[in-house]
C-alpha positions, 0 to 999 in steps of 0.5 A: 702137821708137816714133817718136823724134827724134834729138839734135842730134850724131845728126842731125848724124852722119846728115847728115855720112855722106850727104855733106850739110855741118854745122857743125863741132861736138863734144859736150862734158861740162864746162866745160872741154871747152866751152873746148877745142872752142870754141877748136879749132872758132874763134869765135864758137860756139853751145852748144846742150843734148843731151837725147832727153826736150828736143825744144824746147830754146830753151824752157828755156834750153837755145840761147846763140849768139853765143859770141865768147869763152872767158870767154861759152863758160865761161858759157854752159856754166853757164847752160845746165846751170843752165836745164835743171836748172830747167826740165826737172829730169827730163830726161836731159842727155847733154851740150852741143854746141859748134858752129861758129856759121854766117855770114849768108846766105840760110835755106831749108828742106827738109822730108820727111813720110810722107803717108798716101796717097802715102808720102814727100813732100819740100818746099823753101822760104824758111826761117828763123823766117818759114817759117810767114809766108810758106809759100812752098815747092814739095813733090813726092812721091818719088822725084825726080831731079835735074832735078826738085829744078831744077825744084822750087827754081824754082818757089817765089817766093823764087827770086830771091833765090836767083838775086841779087836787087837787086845781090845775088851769085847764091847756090851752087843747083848745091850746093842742088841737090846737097844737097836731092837726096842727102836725097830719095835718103837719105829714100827709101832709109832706111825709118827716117827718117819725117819731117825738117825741115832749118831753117834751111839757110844758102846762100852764094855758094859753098857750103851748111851745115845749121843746124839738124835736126829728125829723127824715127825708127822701126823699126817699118814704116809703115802703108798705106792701099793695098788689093790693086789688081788690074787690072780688064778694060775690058769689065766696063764694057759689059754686055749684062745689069743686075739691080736687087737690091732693086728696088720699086714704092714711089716712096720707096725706092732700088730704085725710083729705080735701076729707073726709071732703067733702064727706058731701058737697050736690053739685059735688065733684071730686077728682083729682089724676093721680095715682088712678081711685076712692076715696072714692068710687068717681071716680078720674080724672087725672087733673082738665081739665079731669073733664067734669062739670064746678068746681067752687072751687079748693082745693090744696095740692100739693107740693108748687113746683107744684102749678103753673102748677096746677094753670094754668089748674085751670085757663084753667078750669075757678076755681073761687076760689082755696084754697091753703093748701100749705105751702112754700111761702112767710112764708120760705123766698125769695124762698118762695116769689116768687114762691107765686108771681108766683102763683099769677100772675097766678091767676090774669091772669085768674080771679081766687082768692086765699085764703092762701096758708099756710092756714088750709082752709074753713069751710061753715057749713050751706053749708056743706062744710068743705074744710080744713084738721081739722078732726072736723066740726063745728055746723052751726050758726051764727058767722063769724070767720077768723083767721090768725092762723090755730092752733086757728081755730082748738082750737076754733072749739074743744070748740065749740062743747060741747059749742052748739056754731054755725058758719056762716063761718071760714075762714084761711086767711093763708099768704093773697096772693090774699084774705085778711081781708077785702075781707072776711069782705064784705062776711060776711057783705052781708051773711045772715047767719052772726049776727057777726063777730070774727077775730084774727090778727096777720097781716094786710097788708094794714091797712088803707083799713082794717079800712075803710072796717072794720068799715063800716061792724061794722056799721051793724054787731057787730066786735070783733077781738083779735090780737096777739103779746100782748107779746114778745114770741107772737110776735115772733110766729105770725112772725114765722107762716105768714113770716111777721114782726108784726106791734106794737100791741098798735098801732093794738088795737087803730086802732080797737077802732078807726074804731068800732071793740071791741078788745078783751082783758084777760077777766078771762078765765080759763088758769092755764099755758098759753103757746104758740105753736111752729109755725111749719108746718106738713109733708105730702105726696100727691099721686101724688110725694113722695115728701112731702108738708107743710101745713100751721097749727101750731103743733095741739093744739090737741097734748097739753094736755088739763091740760096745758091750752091754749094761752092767745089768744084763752082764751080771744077769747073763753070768746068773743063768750061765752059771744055773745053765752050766749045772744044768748041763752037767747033770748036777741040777743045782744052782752054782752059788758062792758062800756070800750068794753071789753066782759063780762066774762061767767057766769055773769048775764044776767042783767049785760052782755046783 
């Protein structure tokens, strides 16, 4: 069935069978039975109007509270049937519940959503008709214990009140605690309850009642965004071998870029173009099949359209690895789609494994290897980067020259067809070269295997990660350049500090005019077609001015590698965080940040 919310008397009904208190209540069908079970429920009562078709029911009239007596209850019943006959008239009115009216105390909230990457989240805070004022509640991502629900109530400002504020008593946490953790375990455990809003819930000195609850239902089975994960050997990262599909001589296109950025790679490097015998004084072959030695690497930038064939003589070859620069899947639609499902069955067929496509590429600086189409390569050090956004890349490597700031790997996730997140965690996890690891998000497609990889890794290298999307027109750019639709940044942060990665927030970074770019691909031609190819890197940040600053973003990830660069230069070896995880600003001293 589709998505529907239940009525008052359901909600009420699911919450009772988990052990979750409500207000005595009874639906009721005339005016008489108003009478009866307000007087059997006890003064005051409040009647509330039953109809699947009115989801909003104080907008037609359809809540009178403060009920005192059986003249207003007769009254009340009357007025309400009236209100909904004239501002719903074709609503179907099942009855009126008659429910205990609760006694002041303190509102919260518990809410639950299905987020598109991490599945069922849960949040508490302040409740009450300031919920969206204030906005002060925590959210974790399901499952959580007890102690996590502790932890989750303390965590928001309002917890004061909670604890007695101003000489108030202490309100009942034990029983908050109890009742925020039966409907995580009944959210979790019920795969029909895809969203709920209890709000407010009334806490007392001793003791909780739900007011009110917002329900919504399916039987239908969530979608998933989560693609087959499987896992990938360490050692596809270190090869002996790197064709270049697509390569040129022209300094106009993207072959041209990636090959004169290999030249530096000490193992073998072959070219692939039909239409020349060299470049780069390299002698060029018509096909990857054509090459005589083993390859364990492909890097192609061909037009999206040839990819496929391309593929499959890379799986005849016995690539391990190909690193798809093309744009033109799954970011452009439903074309798009399934030429990248084509590309990946492919693959998957003969063992190979994919990074991108519409991705800047790979850079192993302590491998010598630069196998993208930024004319810039970093110093080798010892930070892990990977990065769903090319143009960042590109900003942070620019940076990190005249900072002396080194890296393990950077890595362009691009649209994650094969490769994701968690398969360059475990890399990093095992690469000697690596102390820490820094990610920028704009997706992750399977969430909950994001955490449970992400905080193993952070177990034993320290995580930071920035998410995009922490505004309106980030949000718009970040789905724009992956084809994806972004998942709730709240949520993405609160799934970082539940699985031991530091989300990096504005840190004091210099930005006098923080813009974002357009997420537009650039046009290239290959020697092999007139026919031009996508790639998959934003407009350069090198065109913006530096006078205009750079993304909120990409500030706040510069301060996180200044502020780990700056214990690195001290010689202290730790990771310079404040007391709420949030890295300490450059230049602060040393006693205060390491």
């Amino acid at each position: 069935m589709p998505e529907r919310m239940l009525t008052e008397p359901e909600g009420y009904s699911l919450l009772d069978a988990c052990g979750i208190p409500v207000p005595p209540h009874q639906v009721v069908t005339s005016a008489d039975d108003a009478l009866e079970a307000a007087g059997r429920i006890g003064y005051p009562v409040v009647m509330k109007i039953v109809s699947p078709q009115i989801i909003h029911k104080s907008d037609v009239g359809g809540v009178i509270i403060g009920i005192e007596n059986p003249n207003d209850a007769e009254a009340a019943y009357h007025t309400i049937m009236q209100n909904a006959a004239t501002h719903a008239p074709e609503a179907t009115i099942t009855g009126i519940i008659v429910a205990k009216q609760a006694p002041r105390g303190l509102e919260v909230l518990i809410g639950g959503k299905t987020d598109p990457a991490f599945g069922k989240v849960i949040t508490f805070g302040l409740g009450g008709k300031l919920v969206e004022l204030l906005q002060d509640v925590a959210i974790r991502v399901l499952p959580i214990t007890e102690d996590d629900v502790r932890a989750m109530i303390r965590d928001i400002e309002g917890y004061r009140l909670i604890q007695g504020y101003r000489g108030e008593a202490p309100k009942d946490e034990e029983a908050l605690i109890r009742v925020v953790t039966k409907m995580a375990r009944q959210f979790i455990e019920n795969p029909g309850i895809r969203e709920f809003d209890l709000n407010p819930i009334i806490v007392y000195e001793e003791g909780v009642t739900v007011v009110d609850a917002r329900i919504i239902v399916s039987d239908t089975p969530a979608s998933g965004t989560a693609r087959l994960s499987i896992k990938a050997p360490p050692e596809i990262f270190y090869p002996d071998s790197i064709a270049v599909i697509g390569a040129s001589a022209s300094p106009q296109k993207v072959g041209y870029s990636i090959l004169r950025n290999l030249l530096a790679f000490p193992g073998d490097l072959y070219p692939v173009n039909p239409a020349r015998k060299e470049v780069f004084g390299r002698e060029a072959y018509p096909s990857v099949l054509d090459i005589p030695d083993p390859v364990d690497w492909a890097v192609i930038a061909v037009p999206a359209r040839l990819v496929p064939e391309v593929m499959e003589e890379c799986g005849e070859k016995g690539v391990r690895l190909a690193v798809i620069v093309t744009a033109g899947f799954r970011e452009i639609g439903e074309d798009g789609v399934a030429l990248e499902e084509q590309v990946v069955e492919i693959a998957r067929r003969h063992g190979i494994r994919i990074i991108g496509p519409n991705c800047l590429g790979i850079m192993m600086p302590h491998q010598g290897i630069n196998a993208t189409f930024d004319p810039v390569s970093p110093r080798a050090g010892d930070v892990a980067f990977i990065s769903q956004s090319g143009a960042i890349i590109t900003t942070v490597v620019d940076w990190s020259l005249p900072e002396e700031f080194g890296f393990s790997s950077v890595i362009s996730v691009g649209n994650q067809a094969d490769l994701g997140f968690e398969h360059y965690l475990r890399f990093a996890e095992q690469d000697q070269a690596t102390r820490s690891i820094t990610l920028y998000i704009e997706e992750i497609q399977d969430g909950r295997r994001f955490m449970q990889i992400v905080r193993q890794v952070a177990d034993k290298k320290p995580v930071v990660a920035v998410k995009s999307g922490s505004s309106l027109k980030g949000r718009i750019a970040a789905s724009s350049h992956t084809g994806s639709l972004a998942g709730s940044y709240e949520v993405y942060v609160a799934a970082f500090r539940q699985a031991g990665v530091i989300p990096s927030g504005p840190c004091g970074m210099p930005s006098t005019s923080p813009t974002s770019w357009q997420a537009k691909g650039t046009r290239r031609e290959t020697a092999q077609s007139r026919s031009p190819v996508r790639v998959g890197l934003p407009s350069s940040p090198r065109t913006t001015p530096r006078c205009m600053g750079s993304t909120w973003s990409t500030s706040r990830m510069m301060c996180s590698m200044s502020s780990m660069h700056f214990c690195r230069r001290t010689g202290t070896g730790q990771t310079p965080w404040t007391s709420s995880g949030m890295p300490m600003p450059p230049g602060s001293p040393p006693s205060s940040m390491c």
